[in-house]
N, C-alpha and C positions, 0 to 999 in steps of 0.2 A: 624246444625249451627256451626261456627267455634268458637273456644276456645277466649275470649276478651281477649288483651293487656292491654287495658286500656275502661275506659266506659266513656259516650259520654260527661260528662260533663264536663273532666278531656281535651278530646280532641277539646272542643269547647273553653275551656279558654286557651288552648295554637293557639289556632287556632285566635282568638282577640287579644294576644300579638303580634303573627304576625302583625296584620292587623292595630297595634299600632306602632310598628315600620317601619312600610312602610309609614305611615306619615309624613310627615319634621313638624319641629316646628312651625311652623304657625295654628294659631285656624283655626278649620274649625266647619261648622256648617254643620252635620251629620246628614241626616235620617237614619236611621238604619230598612230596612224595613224585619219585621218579627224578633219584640223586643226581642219578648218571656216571659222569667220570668227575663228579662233584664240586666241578669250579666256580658253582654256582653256591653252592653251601659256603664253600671259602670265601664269598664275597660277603653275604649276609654276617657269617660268624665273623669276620674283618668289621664290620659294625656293633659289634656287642653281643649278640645273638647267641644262644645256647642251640645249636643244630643237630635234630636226628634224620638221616638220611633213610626214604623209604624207597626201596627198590624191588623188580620182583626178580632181578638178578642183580650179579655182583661186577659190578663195571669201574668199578673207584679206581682211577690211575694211584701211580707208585704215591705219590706228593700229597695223597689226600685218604692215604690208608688208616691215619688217625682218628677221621671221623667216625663217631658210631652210627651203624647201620642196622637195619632190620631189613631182612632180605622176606619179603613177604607180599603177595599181594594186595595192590591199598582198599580194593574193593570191598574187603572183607573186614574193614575195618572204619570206625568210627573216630579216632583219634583224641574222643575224650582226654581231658588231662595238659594236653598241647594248648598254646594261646594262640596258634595261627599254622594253618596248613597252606605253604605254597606248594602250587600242582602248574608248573608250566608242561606246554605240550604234550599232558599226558594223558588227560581225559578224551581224546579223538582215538586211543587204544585203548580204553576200557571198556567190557562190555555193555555194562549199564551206567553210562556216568550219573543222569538223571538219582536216577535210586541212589547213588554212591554222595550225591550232592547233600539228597534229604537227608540221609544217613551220617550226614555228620553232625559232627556235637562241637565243632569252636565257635569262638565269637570271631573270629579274623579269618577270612579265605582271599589268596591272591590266586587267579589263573588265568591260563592264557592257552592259549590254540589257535591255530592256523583260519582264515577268516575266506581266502581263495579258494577252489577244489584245489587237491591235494595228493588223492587217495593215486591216481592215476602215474605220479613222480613215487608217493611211500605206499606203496599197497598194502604194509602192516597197518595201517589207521584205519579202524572200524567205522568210524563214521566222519562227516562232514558237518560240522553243527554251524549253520548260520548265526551271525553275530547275535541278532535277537531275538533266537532258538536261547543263547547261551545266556543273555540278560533274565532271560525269565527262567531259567534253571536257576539263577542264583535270587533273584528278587522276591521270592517266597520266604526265603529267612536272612538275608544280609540287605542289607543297604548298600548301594554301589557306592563310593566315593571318588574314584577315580579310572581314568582309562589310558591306557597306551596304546597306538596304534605305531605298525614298524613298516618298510619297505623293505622288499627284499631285490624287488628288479629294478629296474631302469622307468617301468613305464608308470613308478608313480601311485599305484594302486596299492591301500596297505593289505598285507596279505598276514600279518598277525594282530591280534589284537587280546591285549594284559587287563584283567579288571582287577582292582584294589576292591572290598566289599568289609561291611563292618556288621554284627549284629546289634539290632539298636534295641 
């Protein structure tokens, strides 16, 4: 295993700063599908942000039991009614992301997934989606606007990568 830079919760709150700034100042009302222990939603809703937490279990630490949640699979859903669905790291464990991408109905998608193999360290991740396997999943109905790429080891290589996308 490679030596860590930084560990993963260090890299997920800068990873939602991002995704805080790619925002313009307008409330929006957020799903955030695949909460977690939701300190990600606290960052977003720290910015103005009306946030529903989508999970397909209930993992919200004590600090963040406030938030409302939907405990439900996101595949199964379109999320109509939402201005913006963020999906960090959660589409490489869904069965069908591809289907679940078309199947949405916002005008705002942010996601991100792991860019290195992977599967081999998390065995739970279904698949392996090459960077631009994942550009052309979204480039059919969003517009890209922006991208983050993160480092996790030493050697330099990004091994996540966040796209911002806008329907135009």
């Amino acid at each position: 295993m490679l030596p860590l830079e930084r560990d993963d919760t260090a890299i997920s709150r800068e990873r939602y700063t991002w995704v805080a700034a790619c925002l313009d100042d307008r409330q929006r009302l957020i799903a955030e599908v695949g909460v977690g222990l939701g300190f990600g939603a606290e960052i977003l809703s720290d910015h103005g942000h009306w946030i529903v937490g989508i999970d397909i279990s209930d993992t919200l630490t004590a600090e963040h039991q406030d938030l409302p949640v939907i405990i439900c699979n996101a595949e199964a859903n379109t999320f109509r009614g939402f201005d913006t669905v963020v999906c960090l790291e959660v589409i490489s464990h869904m069965i069908d992301p591809y289907s679940w991408l078309k199947r949405l109905e916002v005008p705002e998608l942010i996601v991100s997934m792991p860019t290195t193999p992977s599967k081999a360290i998390y065995p739970w991740r279904k698949h392996e989606i090459p960077e631009a396997m994942l550009r052309e999943m979204i480039e059919p109905k969003w517009q890209i606007k922006s991208e983050f790429a993160q480092n996790r080891y030493q050697t330099g290589v990004p091994c996540y990568l966040t796209i911002h996308a806008r329907a135009e």
